[in-house]
C-alpha positions in Angstrom: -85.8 -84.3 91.4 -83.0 -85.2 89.1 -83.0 -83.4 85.4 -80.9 -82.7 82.6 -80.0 -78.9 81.7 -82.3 -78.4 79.6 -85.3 -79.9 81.2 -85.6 -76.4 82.8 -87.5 -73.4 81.1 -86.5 -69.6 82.2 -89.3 -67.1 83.2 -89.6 -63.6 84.7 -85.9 -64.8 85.6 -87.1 -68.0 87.8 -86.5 -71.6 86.6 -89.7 -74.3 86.2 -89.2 -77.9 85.2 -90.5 -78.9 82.0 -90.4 -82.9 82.9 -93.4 -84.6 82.2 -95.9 -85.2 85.7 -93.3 -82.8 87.2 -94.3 -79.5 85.6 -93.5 -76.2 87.5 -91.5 -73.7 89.4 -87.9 -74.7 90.5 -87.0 -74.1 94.3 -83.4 -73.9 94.3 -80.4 -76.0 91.3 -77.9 -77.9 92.7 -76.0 -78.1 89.6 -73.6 -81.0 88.7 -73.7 -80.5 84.5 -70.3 -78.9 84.1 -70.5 -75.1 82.7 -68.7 -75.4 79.2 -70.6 -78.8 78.1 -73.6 -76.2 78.3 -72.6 -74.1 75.1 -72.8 -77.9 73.3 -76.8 -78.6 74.2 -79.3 -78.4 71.6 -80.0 -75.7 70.2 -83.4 -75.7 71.6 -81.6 -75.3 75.2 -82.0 -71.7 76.7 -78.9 -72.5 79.3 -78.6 -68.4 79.0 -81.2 -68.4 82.3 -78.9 -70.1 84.3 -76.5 -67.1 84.7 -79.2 -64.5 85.1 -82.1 -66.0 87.6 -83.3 -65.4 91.0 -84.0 -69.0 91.8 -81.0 -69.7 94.6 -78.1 -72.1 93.0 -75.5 -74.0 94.8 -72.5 -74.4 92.4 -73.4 -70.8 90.9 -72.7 -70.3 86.7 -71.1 -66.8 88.0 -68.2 -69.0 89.2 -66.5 -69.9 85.3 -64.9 -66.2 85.8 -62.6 -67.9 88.3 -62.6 -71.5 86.5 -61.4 -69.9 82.9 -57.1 -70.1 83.2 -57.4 -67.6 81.2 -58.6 -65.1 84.0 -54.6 -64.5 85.0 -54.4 -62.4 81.5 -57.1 -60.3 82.5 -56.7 -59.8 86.0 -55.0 -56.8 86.0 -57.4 -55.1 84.3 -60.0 -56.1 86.9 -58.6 -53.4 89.7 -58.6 -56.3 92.1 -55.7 -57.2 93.8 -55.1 -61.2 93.8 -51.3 -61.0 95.7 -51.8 -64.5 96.9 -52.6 -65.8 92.9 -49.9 -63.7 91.5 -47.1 -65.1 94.2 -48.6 -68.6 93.7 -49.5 -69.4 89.9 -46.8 -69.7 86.8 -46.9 -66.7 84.5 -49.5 -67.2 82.2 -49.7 -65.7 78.9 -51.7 -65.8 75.5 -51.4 -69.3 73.7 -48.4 -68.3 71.2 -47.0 -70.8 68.5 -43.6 -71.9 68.8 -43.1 -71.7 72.3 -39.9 -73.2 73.8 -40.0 -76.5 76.7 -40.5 -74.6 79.3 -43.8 -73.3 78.7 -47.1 -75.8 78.3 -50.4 -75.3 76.9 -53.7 -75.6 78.7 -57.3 -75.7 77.5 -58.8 -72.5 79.3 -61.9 -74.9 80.4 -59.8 -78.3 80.8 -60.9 -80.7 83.1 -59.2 -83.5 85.1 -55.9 -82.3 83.6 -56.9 -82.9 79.8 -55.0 -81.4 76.8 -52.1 -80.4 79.1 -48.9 -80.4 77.0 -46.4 -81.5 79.3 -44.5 -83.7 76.5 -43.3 -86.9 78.9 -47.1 -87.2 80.2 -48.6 -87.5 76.4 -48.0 -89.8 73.7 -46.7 -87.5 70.3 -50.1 -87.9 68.7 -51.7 -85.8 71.2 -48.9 -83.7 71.3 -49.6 -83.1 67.4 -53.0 -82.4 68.2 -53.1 -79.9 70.8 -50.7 -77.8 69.1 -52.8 -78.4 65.8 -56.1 -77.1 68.5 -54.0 -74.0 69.9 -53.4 -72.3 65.9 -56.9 -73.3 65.0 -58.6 -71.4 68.3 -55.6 -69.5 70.6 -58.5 -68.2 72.3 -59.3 -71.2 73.6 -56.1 -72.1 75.2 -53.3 -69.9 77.4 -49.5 -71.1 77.9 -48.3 -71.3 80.8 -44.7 -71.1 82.1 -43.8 -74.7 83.6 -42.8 -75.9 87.1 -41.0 -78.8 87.9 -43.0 -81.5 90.0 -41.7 -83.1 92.9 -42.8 -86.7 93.2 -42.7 -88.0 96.8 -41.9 -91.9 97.5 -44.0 -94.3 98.9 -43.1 -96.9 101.8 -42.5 -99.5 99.4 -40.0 -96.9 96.9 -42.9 -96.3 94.4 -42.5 -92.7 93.3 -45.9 -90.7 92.6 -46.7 -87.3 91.4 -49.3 -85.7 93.9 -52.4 -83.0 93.7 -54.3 -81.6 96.6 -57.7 -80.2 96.6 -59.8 -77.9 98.3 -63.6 -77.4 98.9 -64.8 -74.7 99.9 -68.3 -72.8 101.4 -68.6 -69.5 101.8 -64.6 -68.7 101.1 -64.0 -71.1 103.8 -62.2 -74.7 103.6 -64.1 -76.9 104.0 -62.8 -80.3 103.1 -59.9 -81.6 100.9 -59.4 -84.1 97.8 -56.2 -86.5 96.5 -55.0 -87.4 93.3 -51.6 -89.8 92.8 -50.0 -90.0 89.5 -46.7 -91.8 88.1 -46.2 -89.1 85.5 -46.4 -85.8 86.0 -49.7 -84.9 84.6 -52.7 -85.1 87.1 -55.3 -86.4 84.6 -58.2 -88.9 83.9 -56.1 -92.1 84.4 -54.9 -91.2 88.2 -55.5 -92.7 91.4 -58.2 -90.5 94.1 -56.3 -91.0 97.5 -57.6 -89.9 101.0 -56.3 -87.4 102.9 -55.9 -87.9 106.8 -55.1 -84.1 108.7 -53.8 -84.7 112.2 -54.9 -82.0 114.5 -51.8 -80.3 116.8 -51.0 -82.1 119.7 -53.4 -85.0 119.4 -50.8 -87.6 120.2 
């Protein structure tokens, strides 16, 4: 059965679906709706029950902890060592204004590379408006220091800007995802490219 968010009702801390002919107790969510478009439902919505329920969920709410970029500015906190993050990720810090070039800005819930401030990628307008978003909620945002990406050249000399994916089950790979760009901003506008892995001594 397909259904919006909020064609499900919360009870005794189980989900039932309140779509009409198909009235009644949820097995299991598979859940595609992304997790901050669920603070902009109507009002109406109870999207509170999907954090807190017993009825099983692939694509679990609990998982935004790890999705915020903001989570590097807390992690210390967290007693949890994250050695393999820390070696890995740019410093992050708290969205201040007046930051020089070689820090960015990033929406804490951005998707598909939106409201990235890498200057070259953007036109000025949106330049103007991200910064005019980070002094109206700096909550909202962190800055991050920048890295320089390599972009790799095709066969026929066309140089592209490349992003790999993971998916995982259960902590373990379990496929992979491509994204091309020809500026250095993986967003909306990019190309999804396959990704061929050739096992050791297969030739």
């Amino acid at each position: 059965m397909y259904s919006a968010p909020d064609h499900l009702a919360w009870g005794q801390r189980r989900a039932a679906s309140l779509i009409e002919d198909e009235e009644g107790p949820i097995d299991g969510i598979v859940r595609f709706f992304p997790l901050e478009w669920m603070a902009n439902l109507p009002k109406s919505a109870d999207w509170h029950g999907y954090y807190d329920t017993e009825t099983p969920s692939c694509n679990h709410p609990v998982a935004i902890f790890a999705q915020s970029k903001r989570l590097p500015i807390v992690w210390d906190s967290l007693g949890i060592a994250v050695p393999t993050w820390k070696e890995l990720l740019p410093e992050t810090r708290e969205a201040a204004k007046n930051l020089d070039s070689t820090w960015i800005y990033k929406p804490a819930l951005g998707r598909v590379g939106e409201g990235i401030s890498i200057r070259e990628a953007i036109s000025a307008d949106e330049l103007v408006r991200i910064k005019k978003a980070v002094r109206r909620n700096p909550d909202d945002w962190v800055a991050q220091k920048r890295f320089d990406s390599i972009p790799v050249t095709s066969a026929d000399g066309e140089s592209f800007h490349l992003c790999v994916g993971v998916f995982t089950v259960d902590g373990k790979a379990a496929g992979f995802y491509g994204r091309v760009s020809s500026h250095p901003r993986i967003d909306a506008k990019v190309k999804d490219i396959p990704l061929l892995i050739e096992k050791e001594n297969s030739l």
